[in-house]
N, C-alpha and C positions, 0 to 999 in steps of 0.2 A: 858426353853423348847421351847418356842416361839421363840428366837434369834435361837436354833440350827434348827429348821424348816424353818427358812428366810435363813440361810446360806445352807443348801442344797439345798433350791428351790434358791439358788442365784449360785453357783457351778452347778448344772445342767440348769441351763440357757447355762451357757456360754461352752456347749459340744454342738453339731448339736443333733437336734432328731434323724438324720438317724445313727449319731456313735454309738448307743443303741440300733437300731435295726438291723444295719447290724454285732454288733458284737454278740448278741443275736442268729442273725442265723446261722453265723461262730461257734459259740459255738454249735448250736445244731444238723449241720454238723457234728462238732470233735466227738459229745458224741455219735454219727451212729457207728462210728469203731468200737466200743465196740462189741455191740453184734452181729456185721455183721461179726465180727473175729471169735466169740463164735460160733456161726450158722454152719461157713463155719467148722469150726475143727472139730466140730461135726460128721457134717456130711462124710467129708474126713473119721474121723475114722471108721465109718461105714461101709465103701465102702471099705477098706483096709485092716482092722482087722477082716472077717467074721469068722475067722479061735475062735476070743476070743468073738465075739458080737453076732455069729451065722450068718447062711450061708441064700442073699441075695435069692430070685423070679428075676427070669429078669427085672419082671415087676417092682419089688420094685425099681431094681438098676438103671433101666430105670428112676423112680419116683425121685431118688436119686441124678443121674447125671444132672439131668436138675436143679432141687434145687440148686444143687452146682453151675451150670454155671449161674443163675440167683443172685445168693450171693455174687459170684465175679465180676458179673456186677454191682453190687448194691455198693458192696466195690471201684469199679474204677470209680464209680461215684463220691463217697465222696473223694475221694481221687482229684481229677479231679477240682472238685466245693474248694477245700482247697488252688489246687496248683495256681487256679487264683487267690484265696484272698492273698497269699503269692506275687505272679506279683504284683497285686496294690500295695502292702504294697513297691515293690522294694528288695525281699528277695528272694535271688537269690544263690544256693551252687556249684559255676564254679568249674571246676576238669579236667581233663585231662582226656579225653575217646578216644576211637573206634568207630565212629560216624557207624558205619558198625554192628559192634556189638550190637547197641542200636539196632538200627532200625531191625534187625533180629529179637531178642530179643521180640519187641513191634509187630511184627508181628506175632512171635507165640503165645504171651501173648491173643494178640486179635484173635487169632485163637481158641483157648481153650475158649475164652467167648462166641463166635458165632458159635464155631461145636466142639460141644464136638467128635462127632463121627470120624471129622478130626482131632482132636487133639490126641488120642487113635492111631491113625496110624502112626502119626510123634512122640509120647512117645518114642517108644523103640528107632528109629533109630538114630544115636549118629555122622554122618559124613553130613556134609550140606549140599556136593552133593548128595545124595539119599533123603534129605529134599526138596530138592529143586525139585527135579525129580518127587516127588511124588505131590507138591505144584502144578505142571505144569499139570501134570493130573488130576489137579483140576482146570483147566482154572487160577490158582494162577502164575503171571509170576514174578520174584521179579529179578532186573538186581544194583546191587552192585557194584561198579567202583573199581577198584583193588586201587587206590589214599583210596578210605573210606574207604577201610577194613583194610589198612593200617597205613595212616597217621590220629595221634593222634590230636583232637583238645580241647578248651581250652572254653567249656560252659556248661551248668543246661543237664547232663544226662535225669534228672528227669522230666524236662518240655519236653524236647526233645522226651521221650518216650510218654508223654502225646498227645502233639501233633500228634506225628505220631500215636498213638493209637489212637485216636479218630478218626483222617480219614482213618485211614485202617476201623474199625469197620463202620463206614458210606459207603465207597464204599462197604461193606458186604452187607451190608442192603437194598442196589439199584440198586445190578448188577443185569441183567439176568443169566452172564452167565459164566463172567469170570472181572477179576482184574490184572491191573499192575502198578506195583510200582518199581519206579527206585531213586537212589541216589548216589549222587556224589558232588567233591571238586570242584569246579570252580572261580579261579581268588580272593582265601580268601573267598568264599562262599559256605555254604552247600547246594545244592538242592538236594532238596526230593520231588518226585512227585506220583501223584497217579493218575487213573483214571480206569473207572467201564465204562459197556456197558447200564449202566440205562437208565432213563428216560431223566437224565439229568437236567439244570439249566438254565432258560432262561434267557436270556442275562439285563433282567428288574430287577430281581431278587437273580443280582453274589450280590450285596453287601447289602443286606436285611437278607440273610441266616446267616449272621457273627454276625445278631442281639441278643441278652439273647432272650430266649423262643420264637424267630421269629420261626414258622415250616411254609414250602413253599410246596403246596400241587403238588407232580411233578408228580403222579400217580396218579388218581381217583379210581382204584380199588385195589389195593394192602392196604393192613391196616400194616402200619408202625408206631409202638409206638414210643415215644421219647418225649424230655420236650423239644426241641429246644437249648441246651445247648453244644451240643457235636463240633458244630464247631465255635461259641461263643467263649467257652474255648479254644479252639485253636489258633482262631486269637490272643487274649488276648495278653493268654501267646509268640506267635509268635513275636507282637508290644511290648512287652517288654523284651526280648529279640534282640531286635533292628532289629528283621527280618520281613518279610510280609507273606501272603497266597493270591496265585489272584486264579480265574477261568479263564482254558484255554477252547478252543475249542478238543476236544478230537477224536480222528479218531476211534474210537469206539460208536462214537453218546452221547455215557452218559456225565461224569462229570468229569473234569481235574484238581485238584487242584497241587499247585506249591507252596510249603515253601520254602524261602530262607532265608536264617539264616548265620551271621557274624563266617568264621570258623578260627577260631584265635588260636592263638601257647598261651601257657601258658607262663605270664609275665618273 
């Protein structure tokens, strides 16, 4: 009994303290999906099926919708905090995409988690000019290089959404007034850019905000929740994917972020 008590405290010696805590938290990260899955279907059915669950109050569906958009924000968190622990690891699932299509894709995605009531207007319509036309009448400018909508490249869809979700949902969060987001193929490189008419990022500060849990107070009077993670993860994942994210200067006064990401033909 006593030898197999020296031999485990001899075996966990030789692990780091932190690989038992950070995969502890990775684990309790993974076990969120569960019921943050359960939550959201739930509630979907709700909202969908009144005809078999009985028929919504506005108020309720009001009550119901905001639930739901705070469950899928909650879900793309976890989902988010999973895909950097996968980067460090080096785990990585390259494929052939429509670098155009992602980034659509991740903008309506994060459209539906920050306006539901915009997201309800772009539902029905099924043609991306009339999405697009409507995005614009929401100060939404999104400019697509006919090369990306086109030409297939050869990297992680998945981070690639990640990333750009997280900065479109950021320029949500600190424009006045209006957002544009552009992307395109240049020279074997993907850039994707974004920029908001916010407060903006003072030039002391561009490489601080890419900190874990750094939040950079750029409004005093606006109350903007957030753990400091959303652009964290993004650089992250960005650096390993062999790509960067800098801070521009933005002719809108706010905040100008620029991914550039290796846009490579499949082997």
């Amino acid at each position: 009994m006593n030898f197999l008590s020296r031999d485990k405290k001899k075996e966990k010696a030789e692990v780091p303290d932190h690989f038992f805590r950070d995969l502890d938290i990775e684990f309790l990260i993974h076990e969120l999906k569960t019921p943050l899955s359960i939550i959201e279907t739930g509630v979907r059915t709700l909202l969908k099926k009144q005809e078999k669950f009985g028929r919504l109050s506005p108020r309720q569906s009001r009550t119901l919708n905001r639930s739901l958009k705070n469950t899928i924000r909650a879900r793309e968190m976890v989902h988010t905090l999973l895909e950097i622990g996968r980067s460090e690891e080096a785990v990585f699932s390259f494929t052939d995409f429509i670098p155009g299509n992602a980034v659509f894709s991740s903008l309506i995605d994060s459209i539906e988690a920050v306006s539901n009531e915009l997201f309800n207007e772009i539902y029905p319509l099924t043609r991306v000019e009339s999405i697009l036309s409507l995005l614009e009448k929401n100060s939404i400018f999104l400019i697509i290089s006919e090369t990306a909508w086109n030409q297939s490249i050869y990297q992680d869809p998945v981070k690639l959404r990640q990333i750009t979700g997280n900065l479109i949902k950021n320029a949500f969060t600190y424009r006045k007034n209006r957002v544009d987001i552009s992307l395109d193929i240049k020279n074997d490189f993907l850039i994707f850019e974004i920029g908001d008419d916010g407060p903006g990022i003072a030039p002391e500060n561009h490489k601080s905000v890419f900190e874990r849990y750094k939040q950079i107070k750029t409004d005093p009077i606006a109350n903007r929740p957030g753990h400091g993670l959303g652009l964290a993860g993004s650089y992250i994942l960005a650096k390993q994917l062999k790509g960067d994210i800098e801070i521009l200067a933005s002719k809108h006064s706010g905040a100008l972020f620029r991914v550039t990401l290796p846009a490579r033909t499949a082997p």
